[in-house]
C-alpha positions in Angstrom: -16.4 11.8 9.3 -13.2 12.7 11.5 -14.2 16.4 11.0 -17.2 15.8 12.5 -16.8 13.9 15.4 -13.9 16.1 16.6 -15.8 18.6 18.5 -16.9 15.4 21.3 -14.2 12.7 20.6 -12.4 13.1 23.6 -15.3 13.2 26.0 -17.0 10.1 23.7 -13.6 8.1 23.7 -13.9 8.2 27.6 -17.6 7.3 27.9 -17.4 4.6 25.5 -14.8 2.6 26.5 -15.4 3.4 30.8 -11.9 5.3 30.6 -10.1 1.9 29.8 -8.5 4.2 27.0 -6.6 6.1 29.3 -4.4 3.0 30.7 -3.7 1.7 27.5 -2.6 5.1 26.4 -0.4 4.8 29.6 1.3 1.7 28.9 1.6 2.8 24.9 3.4 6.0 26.3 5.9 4.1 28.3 6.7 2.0 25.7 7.4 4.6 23.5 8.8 7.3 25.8 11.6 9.4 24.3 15.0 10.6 25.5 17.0 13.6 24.9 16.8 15.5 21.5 15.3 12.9 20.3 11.6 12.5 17.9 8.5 11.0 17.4 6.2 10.5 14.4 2.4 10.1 15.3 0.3 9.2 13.2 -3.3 9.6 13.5 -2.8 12.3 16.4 -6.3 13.2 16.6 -6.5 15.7 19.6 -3.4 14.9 20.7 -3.9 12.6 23.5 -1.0 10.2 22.8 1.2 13.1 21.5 1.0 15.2 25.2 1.0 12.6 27.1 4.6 11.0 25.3 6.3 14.4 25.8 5.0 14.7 29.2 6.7 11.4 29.7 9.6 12.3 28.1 12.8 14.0 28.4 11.9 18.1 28.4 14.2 18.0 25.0 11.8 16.0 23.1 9.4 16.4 20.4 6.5 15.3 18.3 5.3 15.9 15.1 1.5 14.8 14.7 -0.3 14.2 11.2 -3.9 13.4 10.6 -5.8 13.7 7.3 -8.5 15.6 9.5 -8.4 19.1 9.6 -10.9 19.8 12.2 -8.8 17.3 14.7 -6.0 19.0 13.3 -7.4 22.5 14.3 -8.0 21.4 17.8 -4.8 19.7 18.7 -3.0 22.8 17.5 -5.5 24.6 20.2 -4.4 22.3 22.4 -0.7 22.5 22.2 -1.0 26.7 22.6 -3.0 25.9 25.7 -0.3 23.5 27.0 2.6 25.6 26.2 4.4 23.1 24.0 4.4 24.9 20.8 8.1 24.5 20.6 8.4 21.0 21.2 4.9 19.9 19.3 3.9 20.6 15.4 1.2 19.1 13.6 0.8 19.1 9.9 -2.1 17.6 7.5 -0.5 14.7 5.6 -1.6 11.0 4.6 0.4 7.9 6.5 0.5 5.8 3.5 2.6 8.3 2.0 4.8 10.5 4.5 7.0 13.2 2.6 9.8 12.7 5.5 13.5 11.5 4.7 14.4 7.6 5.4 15.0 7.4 9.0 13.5 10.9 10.6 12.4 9.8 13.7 13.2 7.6 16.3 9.6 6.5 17.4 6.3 6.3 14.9 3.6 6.1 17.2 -0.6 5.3 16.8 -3.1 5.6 18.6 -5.8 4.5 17.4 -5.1 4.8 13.7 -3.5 2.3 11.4 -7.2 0.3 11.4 -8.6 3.5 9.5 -5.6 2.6 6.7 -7.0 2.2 3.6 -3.9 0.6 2.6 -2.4 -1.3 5.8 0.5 -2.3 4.7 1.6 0.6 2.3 1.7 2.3 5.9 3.6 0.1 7.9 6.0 0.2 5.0 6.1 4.1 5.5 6.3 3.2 9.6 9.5 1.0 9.2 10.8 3.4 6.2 11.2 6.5 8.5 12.2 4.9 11.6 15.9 5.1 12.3 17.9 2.5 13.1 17.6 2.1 16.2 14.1 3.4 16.7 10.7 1.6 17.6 7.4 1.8 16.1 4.5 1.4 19.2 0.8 0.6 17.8 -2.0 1.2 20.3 -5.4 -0.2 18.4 -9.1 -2.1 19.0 -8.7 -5.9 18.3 -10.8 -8.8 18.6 -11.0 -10.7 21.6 -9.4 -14.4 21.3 -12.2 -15.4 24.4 -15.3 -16.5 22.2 -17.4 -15.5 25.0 -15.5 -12.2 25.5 -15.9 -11.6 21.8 -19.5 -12.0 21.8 -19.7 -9.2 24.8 -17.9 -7.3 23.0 -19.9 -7.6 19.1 -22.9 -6.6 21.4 -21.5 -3.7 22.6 -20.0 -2.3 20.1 -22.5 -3.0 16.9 -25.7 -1.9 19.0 -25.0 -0.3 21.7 -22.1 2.0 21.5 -23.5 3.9 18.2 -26.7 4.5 19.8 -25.2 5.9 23.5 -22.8 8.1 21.3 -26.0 9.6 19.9 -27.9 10.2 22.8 -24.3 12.0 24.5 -24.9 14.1 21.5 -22.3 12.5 18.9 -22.7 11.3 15.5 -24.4 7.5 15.5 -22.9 6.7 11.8 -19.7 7.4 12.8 -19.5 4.8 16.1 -21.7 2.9 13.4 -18.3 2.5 11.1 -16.3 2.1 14.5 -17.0 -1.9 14.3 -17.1 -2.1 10.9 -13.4 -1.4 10.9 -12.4 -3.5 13.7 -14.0 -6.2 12.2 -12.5 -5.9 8.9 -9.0 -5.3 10.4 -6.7 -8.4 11.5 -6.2 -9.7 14.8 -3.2 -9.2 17.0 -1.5 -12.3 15.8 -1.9 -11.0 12.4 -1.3 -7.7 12.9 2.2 -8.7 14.0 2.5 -10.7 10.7 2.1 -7.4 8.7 4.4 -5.3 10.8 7.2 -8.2 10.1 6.0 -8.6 6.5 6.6 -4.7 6.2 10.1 -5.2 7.7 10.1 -4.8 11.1 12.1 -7.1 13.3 11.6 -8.2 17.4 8.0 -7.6 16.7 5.6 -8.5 20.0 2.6 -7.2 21.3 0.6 -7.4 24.3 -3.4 -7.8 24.5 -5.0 -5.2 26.9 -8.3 -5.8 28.6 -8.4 -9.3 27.3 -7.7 -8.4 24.1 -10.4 -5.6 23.7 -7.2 -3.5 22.4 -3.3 -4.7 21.5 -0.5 -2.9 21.7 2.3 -4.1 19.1 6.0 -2.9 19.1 8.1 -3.4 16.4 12.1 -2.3 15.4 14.0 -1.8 12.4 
């Protein structure tokens, strides 16, 4: 499904969500930003949005690694990164979150955009999240929530079960796939719970903060 909607994510993400996904990117990115010589871990990366704009945002001596389990998002964000220039500060490899092949304590952010909701094992990946942070690293989680605001939450049921999947087709994307887009934010917890995972998983001074009355979260956690 990733494979196929690669081609128009970007432009769809923008549409769909009226560019709100650029200022929670922002405030993701700033939460996460890195200093010098030191790493990232983001999972999910997609096209890269979250990946670019965290090293633009970051000390010139920083770098990301990306993984997704999507070849064809895969393909573009290594298109991407040549375009840029950051080859030597960006690499992105094919690899599963739920099961990471990097030593205990690689990196000193894991970052997602977008992602952990398309887990099919939540918590075996926070595990992996806390299990190759260092010490003193963070883990930041941009994702879609529920709204708490009943009447908020209606809007937003609207919009995203009927509408959104059939303006995605007529902008020339794939209907099924913003069909299975609130399918999985319904099936995945809310913020509160969310932040009961991360601490279950082992992360400690775990908060998060709702964006657009809680349309997305961002949570934060640390080893």
């Amino acid at each position: 499904m990733f494979d196929t909607v690669a081609p128009r994510y970007d432009f769809l993400n923008r549409v769909l969500s009226a560019r709100r996904d650029v200022g929670w990117r922002r405030r993701a990115v700033a939460l996460a930003r890195l200093g010098p010589g030191e790493s990232a871990l983001d999972l999910g990366v997609g096209t890269g949005d979250l990946a670019f704009e965290l090293l633009a945002a970051s000390d010139p001596t920083a770098r990301v690694v990306g993984i997704d389990v999507s070849s064809a998002m895969l393909e573009a964000v290594r298109r991407r990164a040549h375009a840029a220039g950051v080859g030597d500060r960006f690499e992105a490899h094919l690899a599963d979150a739920q099961a990471l092949t990097f030593p205990d304590a690689s990196f000193d952010r894991v970052t997602a955009g977008f992602a952990v909701r398309n887990f099919g094992d939540l918590d075996a990946g926070l595990a992996e999240m806390r299990r190759v942070l260092k010490p003193a690293g963070r883990a930041v989680v941009l994702e879609l929530s529920t709204p708490p605001n009943p009447l908020l939450r209606g809007v937003f049921r609207l919009y995203f079960h009927r509408l959104a999947p059939r303006l995605a087709a007529l902008l020339g994307g794939d209907a099924e796939a913003y069909r299975y887009l609130p399918r999985s934010v319904a099936g995945f917890p809310g913020a509160e719970a969310l932040a009961g995972r991360m601490r279950d998983a082992g992360f400690a001074r775990v908060r998060f903060e709702r964006m657009a009355g809680g349309i997305a979260a961002i949570h934060v956690g640390e080893p």
